[in-house]
C-alpha positions in Angstrom: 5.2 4.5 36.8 8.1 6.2 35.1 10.9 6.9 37.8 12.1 10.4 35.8 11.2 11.3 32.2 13.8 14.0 30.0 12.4 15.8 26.6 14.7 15.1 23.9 14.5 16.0 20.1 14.3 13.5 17.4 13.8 13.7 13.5 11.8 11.1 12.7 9.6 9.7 9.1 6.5 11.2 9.1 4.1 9.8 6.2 1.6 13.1 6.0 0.5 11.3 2.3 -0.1 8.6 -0.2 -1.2 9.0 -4.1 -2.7 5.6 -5.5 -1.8 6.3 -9.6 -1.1 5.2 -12.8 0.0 6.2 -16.4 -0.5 4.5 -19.6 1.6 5.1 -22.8 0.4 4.5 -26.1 3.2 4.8 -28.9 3.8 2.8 -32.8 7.0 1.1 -33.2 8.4 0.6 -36.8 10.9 -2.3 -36.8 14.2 -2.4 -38.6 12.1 -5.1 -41.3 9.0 -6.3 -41.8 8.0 -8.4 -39.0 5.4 -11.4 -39.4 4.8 -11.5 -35.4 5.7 -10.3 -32.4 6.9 -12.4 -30.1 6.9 -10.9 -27.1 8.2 -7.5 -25.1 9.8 -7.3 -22.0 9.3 -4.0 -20.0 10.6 -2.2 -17.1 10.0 1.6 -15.4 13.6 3.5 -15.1 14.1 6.7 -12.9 11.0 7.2 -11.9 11.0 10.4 -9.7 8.3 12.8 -8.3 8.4 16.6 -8.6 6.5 18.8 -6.3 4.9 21.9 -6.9 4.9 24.2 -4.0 2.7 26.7 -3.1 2.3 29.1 -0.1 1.8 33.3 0.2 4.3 35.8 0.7 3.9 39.1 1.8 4.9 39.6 -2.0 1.8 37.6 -3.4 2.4 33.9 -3.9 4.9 31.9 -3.5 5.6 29.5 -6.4 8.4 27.4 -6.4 9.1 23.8 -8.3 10.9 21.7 -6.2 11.1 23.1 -3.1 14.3 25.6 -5.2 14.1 29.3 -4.8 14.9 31.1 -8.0 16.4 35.0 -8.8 13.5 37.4 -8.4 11.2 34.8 -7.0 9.5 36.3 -3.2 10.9 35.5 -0.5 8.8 32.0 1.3 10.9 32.2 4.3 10.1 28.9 6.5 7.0 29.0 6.3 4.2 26.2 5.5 3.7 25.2 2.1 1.3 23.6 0.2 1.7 20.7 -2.9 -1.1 21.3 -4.9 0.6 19.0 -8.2 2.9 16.7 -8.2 4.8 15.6 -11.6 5.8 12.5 -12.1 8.2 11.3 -14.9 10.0 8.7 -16.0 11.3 6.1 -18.5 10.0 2.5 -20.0 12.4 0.5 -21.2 11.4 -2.0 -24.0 12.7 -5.5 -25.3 10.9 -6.4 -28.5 11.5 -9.8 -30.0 9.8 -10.1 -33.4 9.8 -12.9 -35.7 10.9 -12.1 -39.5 10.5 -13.1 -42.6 12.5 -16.2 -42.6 11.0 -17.4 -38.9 14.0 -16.0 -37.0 13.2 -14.4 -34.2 15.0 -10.9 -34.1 15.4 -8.3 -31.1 15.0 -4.4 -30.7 15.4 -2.1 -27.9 13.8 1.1 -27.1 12.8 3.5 -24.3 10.1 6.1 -24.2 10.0 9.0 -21.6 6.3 9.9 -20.5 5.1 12.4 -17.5 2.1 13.0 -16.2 0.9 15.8 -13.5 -1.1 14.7 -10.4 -3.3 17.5 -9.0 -4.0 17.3 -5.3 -7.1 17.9 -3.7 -7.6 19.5 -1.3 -3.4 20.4 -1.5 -1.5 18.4 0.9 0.0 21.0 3.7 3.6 20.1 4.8 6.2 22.1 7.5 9.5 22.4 5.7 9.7 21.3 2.0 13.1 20.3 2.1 12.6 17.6 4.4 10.4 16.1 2.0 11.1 13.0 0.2 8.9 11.0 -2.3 8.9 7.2 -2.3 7.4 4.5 -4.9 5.9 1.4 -3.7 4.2 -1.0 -5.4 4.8 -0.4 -8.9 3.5 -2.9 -11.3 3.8 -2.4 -15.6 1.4 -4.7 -18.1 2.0 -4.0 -21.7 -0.3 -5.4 -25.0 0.7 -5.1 -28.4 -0.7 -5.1 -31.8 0.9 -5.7 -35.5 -1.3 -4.4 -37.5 1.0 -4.0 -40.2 4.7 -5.6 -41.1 6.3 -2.6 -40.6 4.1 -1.0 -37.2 3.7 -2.2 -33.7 1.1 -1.1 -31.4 1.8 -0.6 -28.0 0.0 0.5 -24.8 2.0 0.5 -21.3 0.5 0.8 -18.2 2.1 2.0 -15.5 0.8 1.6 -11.5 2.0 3.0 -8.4 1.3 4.0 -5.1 3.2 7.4 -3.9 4.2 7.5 -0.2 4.6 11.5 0.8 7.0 11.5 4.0 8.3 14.5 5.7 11.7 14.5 8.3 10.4 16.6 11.3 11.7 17.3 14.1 9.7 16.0 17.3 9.9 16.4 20.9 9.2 13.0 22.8 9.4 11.6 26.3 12.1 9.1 27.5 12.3 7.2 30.8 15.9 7.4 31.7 15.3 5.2 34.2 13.0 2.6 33.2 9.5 1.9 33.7 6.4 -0.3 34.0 5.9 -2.5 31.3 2.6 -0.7 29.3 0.0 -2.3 27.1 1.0 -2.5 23.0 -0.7 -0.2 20.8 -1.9 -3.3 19.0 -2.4 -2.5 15.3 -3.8 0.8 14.0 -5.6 0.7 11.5 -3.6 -1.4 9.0 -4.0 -0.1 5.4 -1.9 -2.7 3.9 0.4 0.0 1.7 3.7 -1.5 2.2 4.0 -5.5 1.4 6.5 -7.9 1.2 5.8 -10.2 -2.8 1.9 -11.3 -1.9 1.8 -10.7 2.0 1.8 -7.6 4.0 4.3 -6.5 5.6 4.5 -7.5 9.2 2.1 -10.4 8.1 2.4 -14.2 7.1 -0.1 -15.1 5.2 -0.7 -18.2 2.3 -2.9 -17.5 -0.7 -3.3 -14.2 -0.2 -2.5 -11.4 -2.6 -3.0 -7.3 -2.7 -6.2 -6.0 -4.3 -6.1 -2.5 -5.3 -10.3 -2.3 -4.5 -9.2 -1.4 -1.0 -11.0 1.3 1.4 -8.2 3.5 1.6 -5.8 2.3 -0.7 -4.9 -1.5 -1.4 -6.7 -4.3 0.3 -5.5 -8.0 1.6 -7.4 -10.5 -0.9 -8.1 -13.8 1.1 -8.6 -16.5 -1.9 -6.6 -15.6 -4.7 -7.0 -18.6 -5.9 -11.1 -18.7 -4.5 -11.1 -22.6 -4.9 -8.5 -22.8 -2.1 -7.7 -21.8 1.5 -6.0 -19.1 2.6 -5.1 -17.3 5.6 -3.4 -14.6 7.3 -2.0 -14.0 10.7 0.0 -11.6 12.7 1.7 -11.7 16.1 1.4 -8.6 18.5 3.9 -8.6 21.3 2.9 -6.4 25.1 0.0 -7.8 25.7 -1.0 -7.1 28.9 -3.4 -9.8 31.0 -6.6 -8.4 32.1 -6.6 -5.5 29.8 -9.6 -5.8 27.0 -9.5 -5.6 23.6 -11.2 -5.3 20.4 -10.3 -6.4 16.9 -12.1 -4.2 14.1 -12.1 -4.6 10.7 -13.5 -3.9 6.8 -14.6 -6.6 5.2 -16.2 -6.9 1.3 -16.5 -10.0 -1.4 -15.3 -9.8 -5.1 -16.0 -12.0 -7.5 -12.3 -13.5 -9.3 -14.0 -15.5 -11.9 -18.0 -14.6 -11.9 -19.8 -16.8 -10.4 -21.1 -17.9 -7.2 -19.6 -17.2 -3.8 -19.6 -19.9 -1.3 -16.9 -19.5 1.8 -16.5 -18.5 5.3 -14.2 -15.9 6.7 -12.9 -16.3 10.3 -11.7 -13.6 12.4 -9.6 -14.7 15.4 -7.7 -13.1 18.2 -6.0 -15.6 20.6 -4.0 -14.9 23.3 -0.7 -16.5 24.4 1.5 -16.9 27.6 5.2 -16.2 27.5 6.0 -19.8 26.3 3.5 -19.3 23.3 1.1 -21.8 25.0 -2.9 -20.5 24.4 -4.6 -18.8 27.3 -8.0 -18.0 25.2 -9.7 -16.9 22.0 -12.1 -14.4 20.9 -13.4 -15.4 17.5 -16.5 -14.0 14.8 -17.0 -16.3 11.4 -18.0 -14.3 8.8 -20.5 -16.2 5.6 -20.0 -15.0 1.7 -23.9 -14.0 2.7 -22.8 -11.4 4.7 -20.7 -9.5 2.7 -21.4 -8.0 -0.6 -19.2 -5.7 -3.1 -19.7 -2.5 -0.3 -17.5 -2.9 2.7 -19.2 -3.5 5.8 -17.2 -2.9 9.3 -17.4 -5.9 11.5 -15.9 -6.3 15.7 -14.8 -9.2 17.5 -16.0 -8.1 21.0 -13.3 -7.0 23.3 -12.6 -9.3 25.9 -10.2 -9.2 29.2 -7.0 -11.2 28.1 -6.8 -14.1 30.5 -4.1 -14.3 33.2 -0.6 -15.0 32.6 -1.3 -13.1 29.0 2.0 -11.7 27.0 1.1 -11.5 23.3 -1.4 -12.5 21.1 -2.2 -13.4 17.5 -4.2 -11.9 14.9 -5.7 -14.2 12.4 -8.2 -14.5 9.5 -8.7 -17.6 7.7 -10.5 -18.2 4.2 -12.2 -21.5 3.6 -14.2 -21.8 1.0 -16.7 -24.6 -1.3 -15.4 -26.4 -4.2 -17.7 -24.7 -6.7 -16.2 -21.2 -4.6 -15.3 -18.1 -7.3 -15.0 -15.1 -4.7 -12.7 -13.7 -2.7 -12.8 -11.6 0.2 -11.2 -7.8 1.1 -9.8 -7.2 4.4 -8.9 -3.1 5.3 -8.4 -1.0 8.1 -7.4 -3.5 10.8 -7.1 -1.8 13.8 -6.6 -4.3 17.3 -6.6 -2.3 20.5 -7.6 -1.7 23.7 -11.5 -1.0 24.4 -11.8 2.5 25.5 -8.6 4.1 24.5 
């Protein structure tokens, strides 16, 4: 048990919301001559930035400011709650056109279109103090086709996806044990929603063959079996494990089909537990057919067992293996590992 504990304030990151979107841009080109083919287009997303709208009452009637910025003659919000009900987002796609002329030379052209688009909220998204909020992009991704269907005009549609993380700065009150303490059992994983990854693993995961699938639950999912013909697999190390204490691994699970046909694999879900040296000291395991899951998620547990003595960490695993003739993959969301009863 804790020997003293002392209050202290701390501003920490709190993510109070995330906006799965996208944007696509449609606009005609007309090249500087008359172009037999396009070769290809490079494109990239500059300055992409959010803009809040902010709501909240006044005594005067409401409250409406952009931006979190009071302006001359606008009532007075005080520091009071507000609400985003709309949040604009804007930016600019920057194109490299290469197009082949008349004489078979290929020839290049820049350009860069602004777009915006306005994101309503609902129900509005409540935060604390607007000027401790900060808007971050993760996971954008742009695919561009094109058409010539004349010399002189090229057809192009952009599309733009992202995922919006909402985080406000506030100021928290938390607990410290000057003093030291017991060692206490980890909080495991709660419930892992795979927003922020590292290329084509989640952060915090390793994984092979394994990519991120926007079909998630709450967001993006883990695809086990990008490539559906081959293994994959995905595992994760969780540190404070404490022996004797039981746990329970939870988890979404779905299939999709990657190339439309049949889908013929397994899907393991593992949780073994490790002494201090990394040696294993047991394993709770469920395997999982491509019968059991269909294209609705279905929530599956791996029974919570006491972790054997001399216990310090454990790993979190799920491993793909599927047939030759295999063309599915499988979803993971929401992985939550904890202790039964808390």
């Amino acid at each position: 048990m804790p020997n003293g504990t002392v209050c202290q304030l701390v501003k920490l990151p709190v993510v109070v919301g995330e906006v799965v979107g996208s944007v696509t841009v449609d606009n005609v080109t007309c090249p500087p001559e008359a172009a037999k083919k396009v070769d290809h287009i490079d494109v990239v997303v500059r300055d992409l930035e959010a803009d809040p709208v902010y709501t909240a009452p006044s005594k005067e009637g409401v409250c409406n400011s952009p931006k979190a910025t009071v302006h001359f003659g606008d009532p007075e919000c005080e520091n009071q709650p507000r609400e985003i009900r709309k949040i604009n987002i804007h930016g600019t796609i920057h194109k490299q056109i290469f197009y082949v002329d008349k004489d078979d030379n290929v020839r290049h052209m820049s350009e860069d279109i602004d777009f915006t688009k306005a994101i309503k909220l609902s129900p509005p998204l409540i935060v604390l103090e607007p000027q401790n909020v900060e808007f971050a992009f993760r996971n954008v991704d742009v695919n561009v086709s094109f058409d010539l269907p004349r010399p002189t005009r090229i057809q192009q549609v952009v599309d733009v996806s992202f995922t919006l993380k909402i985080v406000e700065h506030a100021q928290l009150f938390v607990s410290i044990f000057p003093e030291g303490c017991e060692p206490t059992a980890t909080l495991g994983i709660q419930d892992e929603v795979f927003a922020d990854w590292i290329g084509n693993c989640p952060a915090q995961w390793q994984c092979e063959n394994v990519c991120p699938n926007p079909n998630g639950r709450t967001g993006q999912a883990a695809a086990l079996g990008c490539c559906p013909t081959l293994p994959a697999t995905m595992f994760r190390l969780v540190p404070d494990v404490l022996p004797g204490t039981a746990y329970e691994l939870t988890f979404w699970a779905r299939s999709i089909a990657i190339l439309g046909g049949p889908c013929d694999f397994t899907l393991l879900a593992q949780v073994q537990f490790l002494d201090a040296a990394g040696n294993p000291t047991g394993t709770v395991q469920q395997t999982i057919t491509a019968q059991q899951l269909t294209d609705t998620y279905r929530q599956f547990r791996v029974n919570g067992t006491p972790a054997p003595p001399g216990t310090a960490s454990a790993v979190v695993s799920f491993v793909f293996t599927p047939q030759p003739w295999n063309t599915c993959a499988a979803l993971i969301d929401d992985v939550t590992l904890g202790q039964v009863g808390i």
